[in-house]
C-alpha positions as CSV (number, residue, x, y, z in Angstrom):
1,X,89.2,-24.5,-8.2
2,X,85.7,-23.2,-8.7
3,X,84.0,-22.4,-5.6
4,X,80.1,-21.3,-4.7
5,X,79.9,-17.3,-3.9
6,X,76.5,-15.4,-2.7
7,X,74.1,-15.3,-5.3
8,X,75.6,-18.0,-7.3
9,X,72.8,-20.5,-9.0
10,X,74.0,-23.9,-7.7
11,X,72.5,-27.5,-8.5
12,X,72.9,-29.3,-5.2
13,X,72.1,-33.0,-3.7
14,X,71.2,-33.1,-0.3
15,X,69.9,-35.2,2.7
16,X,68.6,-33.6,5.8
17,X,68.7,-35.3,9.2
18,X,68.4,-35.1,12.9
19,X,72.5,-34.8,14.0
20,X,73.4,-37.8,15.4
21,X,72.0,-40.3,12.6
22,X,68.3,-39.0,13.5
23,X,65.7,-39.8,11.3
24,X,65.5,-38.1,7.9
25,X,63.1,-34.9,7.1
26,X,64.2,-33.8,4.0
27,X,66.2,-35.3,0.7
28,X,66.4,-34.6,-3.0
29,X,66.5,-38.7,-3.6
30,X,63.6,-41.0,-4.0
31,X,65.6,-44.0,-3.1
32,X,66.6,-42.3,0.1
33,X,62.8,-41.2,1.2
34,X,61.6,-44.5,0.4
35,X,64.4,-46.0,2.6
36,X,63.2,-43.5,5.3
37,X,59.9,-43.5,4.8
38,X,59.2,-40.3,3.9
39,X,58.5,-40.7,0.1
40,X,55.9,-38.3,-1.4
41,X,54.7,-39.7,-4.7
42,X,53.8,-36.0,-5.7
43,X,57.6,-35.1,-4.9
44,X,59.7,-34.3,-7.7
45,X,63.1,-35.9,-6.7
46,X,66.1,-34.8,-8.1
47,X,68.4,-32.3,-7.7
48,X,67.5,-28.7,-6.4
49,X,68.9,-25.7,-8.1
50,X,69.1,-23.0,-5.3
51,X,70.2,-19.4,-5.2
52,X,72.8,-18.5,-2.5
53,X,71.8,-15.8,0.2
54,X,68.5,-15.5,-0.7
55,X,66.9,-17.7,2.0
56,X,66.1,-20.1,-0.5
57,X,67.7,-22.9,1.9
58,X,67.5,-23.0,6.3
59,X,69.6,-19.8,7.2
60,X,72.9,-21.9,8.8
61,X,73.2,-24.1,5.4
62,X,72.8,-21.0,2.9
63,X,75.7,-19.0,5.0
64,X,78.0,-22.7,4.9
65,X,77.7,-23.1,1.6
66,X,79.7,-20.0,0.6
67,X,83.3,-21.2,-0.5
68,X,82.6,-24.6,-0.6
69,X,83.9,-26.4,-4.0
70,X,82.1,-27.8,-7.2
71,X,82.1,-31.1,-7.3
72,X,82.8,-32.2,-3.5
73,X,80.4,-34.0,-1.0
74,X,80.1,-32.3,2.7
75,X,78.6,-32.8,6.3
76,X,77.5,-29.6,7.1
77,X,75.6,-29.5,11.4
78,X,73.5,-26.8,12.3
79,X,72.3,-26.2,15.9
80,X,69.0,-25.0,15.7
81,X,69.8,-21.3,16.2
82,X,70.7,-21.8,12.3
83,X,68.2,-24.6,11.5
84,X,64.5,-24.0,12.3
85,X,65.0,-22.1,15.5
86,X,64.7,-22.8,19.2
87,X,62.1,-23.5,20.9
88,X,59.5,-20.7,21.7
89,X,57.3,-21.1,24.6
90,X,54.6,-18.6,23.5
91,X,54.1,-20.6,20.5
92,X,52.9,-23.3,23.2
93,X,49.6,-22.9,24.0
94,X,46.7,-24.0,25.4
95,X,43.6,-24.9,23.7
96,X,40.0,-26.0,24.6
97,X,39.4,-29.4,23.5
98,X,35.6,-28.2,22.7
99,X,37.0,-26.4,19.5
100,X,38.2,-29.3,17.9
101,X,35.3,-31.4,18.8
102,X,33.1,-28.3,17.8
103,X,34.7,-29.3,14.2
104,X,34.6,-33.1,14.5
105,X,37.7,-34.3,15.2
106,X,39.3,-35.8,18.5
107,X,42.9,-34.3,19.2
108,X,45.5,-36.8,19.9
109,X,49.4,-36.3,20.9
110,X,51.4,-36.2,17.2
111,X,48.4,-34.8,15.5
112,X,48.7,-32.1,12.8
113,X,46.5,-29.4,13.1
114,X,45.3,-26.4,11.7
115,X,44.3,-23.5,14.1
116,X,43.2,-20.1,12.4
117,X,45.7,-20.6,9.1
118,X,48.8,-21.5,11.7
119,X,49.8,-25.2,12.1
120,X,51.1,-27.2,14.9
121,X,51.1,-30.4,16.3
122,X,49.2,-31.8,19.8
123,X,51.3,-32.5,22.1
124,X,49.0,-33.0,25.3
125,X,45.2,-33.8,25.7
126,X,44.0,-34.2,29.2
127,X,40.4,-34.2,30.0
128,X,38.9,-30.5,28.5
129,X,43.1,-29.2,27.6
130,X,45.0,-29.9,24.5
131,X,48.3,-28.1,24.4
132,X,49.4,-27.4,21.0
133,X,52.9,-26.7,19.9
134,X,52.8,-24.0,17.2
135,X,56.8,-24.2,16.8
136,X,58.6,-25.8,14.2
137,X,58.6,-29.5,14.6
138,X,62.7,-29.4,14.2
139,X,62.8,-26.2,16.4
140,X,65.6,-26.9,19.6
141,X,66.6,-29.5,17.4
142,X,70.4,-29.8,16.3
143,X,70.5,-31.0,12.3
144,X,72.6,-32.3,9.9
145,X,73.0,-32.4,5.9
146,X,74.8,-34.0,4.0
147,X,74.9,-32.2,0.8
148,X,76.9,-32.9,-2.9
149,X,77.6,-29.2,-5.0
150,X,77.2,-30.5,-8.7
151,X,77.6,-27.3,-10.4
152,X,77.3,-23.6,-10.7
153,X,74.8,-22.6,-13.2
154,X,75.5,-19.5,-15.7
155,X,72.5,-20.0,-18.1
156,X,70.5,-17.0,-17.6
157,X,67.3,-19.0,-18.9
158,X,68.0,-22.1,-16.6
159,X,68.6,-19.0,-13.7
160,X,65.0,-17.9,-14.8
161,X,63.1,-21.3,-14.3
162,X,64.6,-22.1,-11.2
163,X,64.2,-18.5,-9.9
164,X,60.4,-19.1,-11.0
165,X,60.4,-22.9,-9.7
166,X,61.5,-21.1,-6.3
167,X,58.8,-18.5,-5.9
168,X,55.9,-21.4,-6.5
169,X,55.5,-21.2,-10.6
170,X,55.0,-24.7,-12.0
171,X,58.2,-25.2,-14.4
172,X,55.1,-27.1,-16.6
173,X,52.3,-23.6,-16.8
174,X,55.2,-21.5,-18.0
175,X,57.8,-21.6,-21.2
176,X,60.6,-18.8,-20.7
177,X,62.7,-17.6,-23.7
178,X,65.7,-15.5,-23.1
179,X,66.8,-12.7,-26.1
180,X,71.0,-12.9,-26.6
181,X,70.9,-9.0,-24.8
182,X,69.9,-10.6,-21.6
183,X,66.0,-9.9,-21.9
184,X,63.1,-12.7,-20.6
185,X,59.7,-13.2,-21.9
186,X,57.5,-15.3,-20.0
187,X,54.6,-17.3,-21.7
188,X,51.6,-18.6,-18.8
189,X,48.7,-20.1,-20.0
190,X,46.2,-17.5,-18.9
191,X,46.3,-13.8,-17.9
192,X,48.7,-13.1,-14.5
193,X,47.7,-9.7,-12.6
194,X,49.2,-6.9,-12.1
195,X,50.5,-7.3,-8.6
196,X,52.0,-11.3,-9.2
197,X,53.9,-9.7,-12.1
198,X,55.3,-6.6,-10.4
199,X,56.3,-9.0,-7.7
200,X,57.8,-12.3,-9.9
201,X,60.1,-9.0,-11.5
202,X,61.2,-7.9,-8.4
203,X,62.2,-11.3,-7.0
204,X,63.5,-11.8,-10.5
205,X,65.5,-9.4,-10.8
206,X,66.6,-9.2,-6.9
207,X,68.3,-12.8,-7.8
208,X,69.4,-12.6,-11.1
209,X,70.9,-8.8,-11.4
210,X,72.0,-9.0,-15.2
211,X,68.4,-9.7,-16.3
212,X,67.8,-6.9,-18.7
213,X,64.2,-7.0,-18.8
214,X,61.3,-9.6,-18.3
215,X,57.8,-9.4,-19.9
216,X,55.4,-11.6,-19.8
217,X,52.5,-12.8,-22.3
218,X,49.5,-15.7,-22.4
219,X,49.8,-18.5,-25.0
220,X,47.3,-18.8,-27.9
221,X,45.1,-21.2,-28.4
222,X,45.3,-23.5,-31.6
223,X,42.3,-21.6,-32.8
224,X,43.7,-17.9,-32.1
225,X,47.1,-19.3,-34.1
226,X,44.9,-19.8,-37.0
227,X,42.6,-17.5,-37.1
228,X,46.3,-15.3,-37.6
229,X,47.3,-17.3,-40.4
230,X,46.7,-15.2,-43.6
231,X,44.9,-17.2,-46.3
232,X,47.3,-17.8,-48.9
233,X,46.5,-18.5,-52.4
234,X,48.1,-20.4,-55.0
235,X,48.9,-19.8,-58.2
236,X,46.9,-22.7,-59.4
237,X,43.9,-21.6,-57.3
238,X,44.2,-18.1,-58.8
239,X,44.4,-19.8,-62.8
240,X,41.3,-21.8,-61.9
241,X,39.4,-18.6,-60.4
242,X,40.0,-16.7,-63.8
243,X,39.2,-19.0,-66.0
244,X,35.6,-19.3,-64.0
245,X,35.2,-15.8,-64.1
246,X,35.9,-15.8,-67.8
């Protein structure tokens, strides 16, 4: 019986809902977000590969998942301790309706906003006050997932895409080749800087501990690959060339 352990790569399936058959805010199945409601045309559906204990998942269903089997389907609840948090009432607050007129836009209860780079949702306008809730829309909120382990992953390059897939690196801008002494070399499509580097290594190798090295290089253009082809001459060519010179 194979079972998931912390810092195990695992390919899962999952739904998310509000407990009690609440509405659906998260899934890794089109058919199931279209059902909802919640489909996302620029959503890649499908299962995600996750790795275990590193927050990669809400805090309750990345503890839970340790010691559950390969292969089985589970309910797992949350209350919202272990979900998205309880409700903080400093992160309610009251703001002048002038500033969002002052950018064009009239605030209505539900709205989505953006206030200074932090986002929250109107919950109140009343004459010249609209309070905004800067929470978590699912904070104070008891969830559930219903979630399908498929399988533990060992490949050290599949480790390496979803590792990069996790930190926000398109799996389509990169091409990763592992060497058989457990060393990755990372091809991007332009130059990365310094800092993203030093800091996709240390997530890297925070998650995946028998990585042996990772470097990274930029791919060459059709023109650069050629320009690096030596010119080759036949034997033919050369015949011809000597008999001219003759």
């Amino acid at each position: 019986m194979e079972v998931i352990k912390e810092n195990d790569f695992v390919e899962l399936d999952y739904t998310g809902r509000v407990a009690g058959g609440g509405e659906v805010f998260d899934t890794t199945s089109a058919s199931v977000a279209k059902e909802s409601g919640i489909f996302d045309e620029h959503t890649a559906y499908g299962p995600a590969v996750v790795c275990i204990g590193k927050r990669h998942l809400v805090i309750g269903l990345d503890k839970q998942l340790v010691g559950k089997e390969i292969g089985k389907s589970y309910t797992i609840k949350l209350p919202a301790e272990e979900a998205f948090g309880k409700k903080n009432g400093k992160l309610i607050q009251l703001v002048s309706t002038a500033k969002f007129r002052q950018q064009q836009m009239t605030p209505f209860p539900g709205m989505q906003v953006n206030i200074d780079g932090i986002v929250g949702t109107v919950r109140t306008v009343a004459g010249g006050r609209t309070i905004v809730d800067f929470n978590h829309p699912l904070s104070g909120r008891e969830i559930e997932y219903e979630v399908t382990v498929k399988r533990i992953i060992a490949d050290l390059s599949e480790k390496v895409n979803a590792m990069l897939r996790l930190i926000g690196v398109s799996a389509n801008a990169v091409k990763v080749s592992v060497t058989a002494d457990g060393a990755a070399s990372i091809e991007f499509p332009q130059e990365v800087p310094e800092e993203l580097k030093k800091d996709m290594v240390d997530k890297l190798r925070s998650a995946i501990p028998e990585l042996k090295g990772v470097s990274f290089n930029v791919k060459k253009s059709d023109a650069e690959k050629k320009e690096e082809q030596p010119s080759v001459v036949t034997g033919a060519e050369t015949s011809e060339s000597t008999k001219k010179l003759g």
